[in-house]
N, C-alpha and C positions, 0 to 999 in steps of 0.2 A: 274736926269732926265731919264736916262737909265734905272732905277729899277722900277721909275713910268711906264714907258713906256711896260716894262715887265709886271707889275702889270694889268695892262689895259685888256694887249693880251692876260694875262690869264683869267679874266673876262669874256673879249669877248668868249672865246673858250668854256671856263664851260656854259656859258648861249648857247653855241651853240647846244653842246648838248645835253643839258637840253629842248631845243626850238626850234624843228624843224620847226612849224607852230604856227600862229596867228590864232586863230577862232574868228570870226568876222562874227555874225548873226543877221540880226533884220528884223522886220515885224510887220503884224499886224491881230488880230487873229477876224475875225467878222462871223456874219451867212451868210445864203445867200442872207438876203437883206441888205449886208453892216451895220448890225448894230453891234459895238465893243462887243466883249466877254470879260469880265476882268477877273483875278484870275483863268484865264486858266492853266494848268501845260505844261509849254515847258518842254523838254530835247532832249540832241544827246545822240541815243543807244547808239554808241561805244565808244566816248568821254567824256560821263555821265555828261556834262555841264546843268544845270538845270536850272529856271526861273520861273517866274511867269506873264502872261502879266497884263497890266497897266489897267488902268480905260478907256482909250479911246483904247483897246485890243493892244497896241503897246508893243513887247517887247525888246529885246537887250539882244542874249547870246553872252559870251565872255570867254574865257582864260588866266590868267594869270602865266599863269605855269611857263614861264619865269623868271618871277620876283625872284633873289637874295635878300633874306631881310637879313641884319648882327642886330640881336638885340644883347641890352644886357641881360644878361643871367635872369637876376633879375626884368626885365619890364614886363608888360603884354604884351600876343601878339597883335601885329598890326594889329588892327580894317577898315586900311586902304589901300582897291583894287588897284590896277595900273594897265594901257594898254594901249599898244602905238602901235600905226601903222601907216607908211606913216607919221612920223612927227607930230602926231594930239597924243595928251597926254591927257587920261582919269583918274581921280582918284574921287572914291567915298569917301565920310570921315562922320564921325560921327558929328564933332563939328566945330566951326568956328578956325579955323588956317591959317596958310601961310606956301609956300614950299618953298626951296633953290633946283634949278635946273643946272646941270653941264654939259655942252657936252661934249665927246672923241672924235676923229673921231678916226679909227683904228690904228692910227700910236700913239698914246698917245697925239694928240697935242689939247689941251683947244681950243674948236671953239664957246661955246655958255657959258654965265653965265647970269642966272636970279637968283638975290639975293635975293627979296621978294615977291611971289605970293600969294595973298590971296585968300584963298580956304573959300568955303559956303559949309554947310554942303546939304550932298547929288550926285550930279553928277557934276563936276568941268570939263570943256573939256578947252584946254590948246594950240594953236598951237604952236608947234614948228619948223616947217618946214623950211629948212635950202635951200639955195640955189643950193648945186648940190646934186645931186643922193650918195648914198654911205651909208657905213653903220657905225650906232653909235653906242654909248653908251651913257647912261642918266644916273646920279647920282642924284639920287630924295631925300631929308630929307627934312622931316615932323618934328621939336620937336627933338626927340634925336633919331630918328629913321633913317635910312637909308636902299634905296634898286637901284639898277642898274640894267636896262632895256637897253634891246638890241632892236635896230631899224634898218632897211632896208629903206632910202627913196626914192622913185622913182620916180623924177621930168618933166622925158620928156615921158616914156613910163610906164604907169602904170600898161598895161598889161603882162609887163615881170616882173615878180616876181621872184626874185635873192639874193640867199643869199649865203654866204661862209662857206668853210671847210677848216679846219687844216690840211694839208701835214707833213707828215717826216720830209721835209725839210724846216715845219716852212714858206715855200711857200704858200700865199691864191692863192683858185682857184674857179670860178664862177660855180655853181651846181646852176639846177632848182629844185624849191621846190617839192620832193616828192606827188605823187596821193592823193588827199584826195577824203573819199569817208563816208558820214556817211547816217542816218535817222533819222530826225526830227521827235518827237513823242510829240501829242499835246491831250492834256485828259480835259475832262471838264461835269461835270456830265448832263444828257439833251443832249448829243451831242454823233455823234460816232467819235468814236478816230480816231484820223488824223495821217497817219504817207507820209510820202516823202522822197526821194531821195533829198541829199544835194550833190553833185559833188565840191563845192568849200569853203575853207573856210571863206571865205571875200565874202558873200550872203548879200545884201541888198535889203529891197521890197518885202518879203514876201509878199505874198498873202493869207491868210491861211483860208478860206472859212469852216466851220463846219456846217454839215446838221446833222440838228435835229435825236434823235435816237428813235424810237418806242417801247422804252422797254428792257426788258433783260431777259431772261430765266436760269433756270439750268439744266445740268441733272444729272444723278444718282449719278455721279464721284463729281456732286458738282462747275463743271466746269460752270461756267458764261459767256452768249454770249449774246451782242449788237444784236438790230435787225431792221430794216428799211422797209419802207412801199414802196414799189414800185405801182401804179398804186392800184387796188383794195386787193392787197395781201401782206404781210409782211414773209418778208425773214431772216433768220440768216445773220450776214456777216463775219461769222468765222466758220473755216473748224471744224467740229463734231471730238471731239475725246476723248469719253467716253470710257469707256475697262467694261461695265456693260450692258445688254440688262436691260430694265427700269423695269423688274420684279425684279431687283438686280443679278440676273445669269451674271456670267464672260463670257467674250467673248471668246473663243481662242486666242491665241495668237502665232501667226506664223511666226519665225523670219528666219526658214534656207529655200532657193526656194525648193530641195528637198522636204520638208514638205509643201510647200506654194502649190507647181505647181500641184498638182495632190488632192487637197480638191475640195469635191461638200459638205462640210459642211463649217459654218461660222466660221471666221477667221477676224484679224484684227492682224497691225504693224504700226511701223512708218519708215519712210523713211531711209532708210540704218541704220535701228534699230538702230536709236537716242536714247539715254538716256537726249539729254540737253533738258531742262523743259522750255526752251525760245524756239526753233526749233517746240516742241510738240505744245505749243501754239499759234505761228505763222502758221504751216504748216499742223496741228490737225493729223489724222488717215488715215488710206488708209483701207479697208474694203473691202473685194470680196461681192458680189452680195447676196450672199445666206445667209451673214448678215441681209443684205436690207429686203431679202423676209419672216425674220421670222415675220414682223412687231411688233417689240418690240425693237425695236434701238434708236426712237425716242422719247425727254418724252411726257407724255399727252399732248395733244392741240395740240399737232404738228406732221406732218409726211413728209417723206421721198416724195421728189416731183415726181410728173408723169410724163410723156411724154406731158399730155396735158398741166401741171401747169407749164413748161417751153416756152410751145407755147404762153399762155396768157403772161405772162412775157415779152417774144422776141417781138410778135405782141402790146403790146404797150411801149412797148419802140421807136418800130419804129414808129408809127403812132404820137409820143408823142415829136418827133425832136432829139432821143439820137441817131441815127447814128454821127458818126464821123464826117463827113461833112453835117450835118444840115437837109438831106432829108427827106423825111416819105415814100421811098420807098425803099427797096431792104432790105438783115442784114447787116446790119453796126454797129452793136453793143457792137462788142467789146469794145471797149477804154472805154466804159461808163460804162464796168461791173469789169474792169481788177482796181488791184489796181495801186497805184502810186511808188510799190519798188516793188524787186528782179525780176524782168523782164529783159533777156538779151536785150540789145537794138539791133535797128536792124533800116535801111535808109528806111523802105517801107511807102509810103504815106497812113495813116491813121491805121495801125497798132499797135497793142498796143505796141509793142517793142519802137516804134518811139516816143520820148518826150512823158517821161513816167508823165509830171507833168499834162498833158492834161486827164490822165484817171481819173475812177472810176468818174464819172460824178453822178451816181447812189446812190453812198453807197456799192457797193456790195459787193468791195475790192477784187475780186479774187485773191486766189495767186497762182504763177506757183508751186502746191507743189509734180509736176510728176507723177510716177505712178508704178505701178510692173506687171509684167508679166509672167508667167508660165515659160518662157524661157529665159531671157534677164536681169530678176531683175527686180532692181531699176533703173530708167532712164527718162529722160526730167526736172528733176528737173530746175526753172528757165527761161523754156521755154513754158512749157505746164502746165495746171491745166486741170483735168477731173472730172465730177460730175455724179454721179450714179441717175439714174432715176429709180422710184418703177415699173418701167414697162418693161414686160420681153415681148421678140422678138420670141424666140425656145428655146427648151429644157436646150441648153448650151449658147445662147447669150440673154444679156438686151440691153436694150439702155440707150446711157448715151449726157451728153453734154460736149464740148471739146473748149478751148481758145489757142491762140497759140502768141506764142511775133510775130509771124510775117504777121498772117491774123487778117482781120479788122470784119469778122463776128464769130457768134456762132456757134458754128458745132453742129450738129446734129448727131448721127452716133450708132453702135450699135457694140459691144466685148464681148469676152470670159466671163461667168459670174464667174470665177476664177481669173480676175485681180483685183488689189487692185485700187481702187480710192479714192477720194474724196469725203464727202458727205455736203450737206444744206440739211436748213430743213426752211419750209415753212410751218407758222400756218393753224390752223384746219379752 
């Protein structure tokens, strides 16, 4: 009994740190008149869990990383998913069978035996929910296969989520489950891509609304960008970040400020001179002014917006209900233009920082991807996005337009035409 017992607590401890977290996702993916999307592509960036939603747009991402499978060396591999959370036991299976189910509790002591369940092929859900709180162990065989599954159940308070660590001294001790923090990323062709802020891993009830996309453009670099129709005008909804003016001519390329702060020719970088090709494409170029003014940045059909092509923009947005709180008077347009991630959060009412799943009402997805400056660098990344307007103020400032995690409207304003911003581009 003593070696089984051992046997157990080593199990449990291997699966512990094998299995920090449970991901546990589901939703459902429709347009925005609630009608289902199927064969949408889910995935979490960070955790690369991937899916497909269903015919009636319903999906269910999950993890199984925990799962201990012992084959034998000579069988094929098992065809057959497992996950368990809170007591409730999932297993997908190819063909019709039955499982042999076993509980541990931590101490080694047998608290559950199901001798014969019969599984149907496809999704099999299983409770096993045990009377007090505490954590298991599950010996699952399918055939000649076997895998054990660590559980946490928590019968009176569901919202403390608790799981244990190994001491030195072979002593458990109660830890709260590590931060999780990922982005759901939902692609579907007709649609622009969906991406959100995930804070927990046990999400039920997505909502996952996709507005129709207007098309898609390239330019010189070959770079591919979604594009959405606001009111009479269609807009890019990804930051420009060609390194070609559309004659094929390179752009410069300016990575030391030295070199940066004192150009009245054009120039272009990326933010704290990124090389990762996921950053470039999420957060695109930063570009000083004098890029802007050769007009040849933008490809055919389209160009680099005005002063005025940001007025009609703001002005029906607001007349149109996209302020934050519903009006048609004043700007209140952030949260409608701002995307749903990398935004520092922030308690202010109606700001985009605040319940970031409330923005991008739009399409327009901004993102905070900061800025440079003559003197200072790189800086606001997270907080601020700023957008270069084709219209110059004086000799050394344009005007540009500016979002902030912590105001609720569009700024309007005017800078050095030596900083590097951000650029869209609005068809012809």
């Amino acid at each position: 009994m003593y070696i089984f017992k051992l046997l157990v607590t080593y199990i449990f401890c291997f699966v512990y740190y094998c299995f920090c977290q449970t991901i546990s996702i589901s939703g459902k993916v429709t347009d925005t008149s609630q009608t289902p999307i199927p064969n949408a592509q889910i995935k979490l960036e960070k955790t690369k869990q991937t899916t497909l939603s269903k015919e009636d747009g319903t999906f269910l991402l999950f993890d199984n990383a925990g799962a201990i499978k012992f084959r034998n060396n000579n069988s094929k591999q098992d065809q057959n998913v497992y996950f368990i959370k809170n007591g409730i036991l999932l297993i997908n299976t190819e063909n019709i069978t039955f499982a042999k189910i076993t509980a541990f509790d931590i101490h080694g002591k047998n608290i559950l035996s199901k001798e014969k369940i019969n599984l149907h092929p496809g999704q099999n859900i299983i409770n096993l929910a045990l009377k007090n709180s505490g954590v298991y162990i599950y010996k699952i065989s399918i055939g000649k296969k076997t895998v054990f599954l660590k559980d946490y159940s928590i019968i009176k308070q569901k919202e403390k989520k608790l799981v244990y660590s190994m001491e030195e001294s072979s002593n458990f001790k109660l830890n709260a489950i590590p931060p999780f923090n990922d982005i759901i990323f939902v692609k579907k062709d007709g649609y622009l891509n969906f991406r959100m802020e995930i804070m927990t891993p046990e999400t039920t009830g997505l909502e996952i609304k996709m507005l129709v996309c207007s098309g898609t453009f390239k330019d010189i670099d070959s770079n591919e960008y979604q594009t959405v129709k606001i009111g009479s005008q269609i807009w890019s909804v990804e930051n420009l970040r060609t390194t070609k003016f559309n004659d094929g001519t390179p752009i410069p390329k300016a990575e030391q400020l030295s070199q940066w702060a004192h150009l009245t020719t054009p120039a272009y970088c990326y933010y704290n001179n990124t090389s990762d090709s996921d950053s470039i494409k999420i957060l695109g170029a930063l570009y000083n002014w004098y890029t802007i003014n050769t007009n040849k940045l933008a490809p055919l059909g389209w160009h680099i917006p005005t002063n005025e092509d940001w007025d009609t923009l703001q002005n029906y947005l607001i007349a149109n209900g996209y302020n934050w709180d519903g009006s048609n008077s004043e700007n209140k347009v952030a949260k409608s233009l701002a995307s749903k991630t990398n935004w520092i959060n922030c308690t202010e009412n109606g700001a985009i920082g605040c319940d970031l799943s409330k923005n991008n009402k739009t399409g327009f997805s901004a993102i905070p991807a900061g800025s440079r400056y003559h003197d200072v660098d790189f800086n606001y990344i997270g907080q601020m996005c700023y957008f270069w307007t084709s219209s110059s103020f004086d000799q050394d400032h344009a005007y540009y337009r500016m979002l902030s995690s912590y105001l609720d409207f569009l700024d309007n304003y005017m800078s050095l035409k030596s900083c590097g911003f951000s650029v869209r581009l609005v068809k012809d």
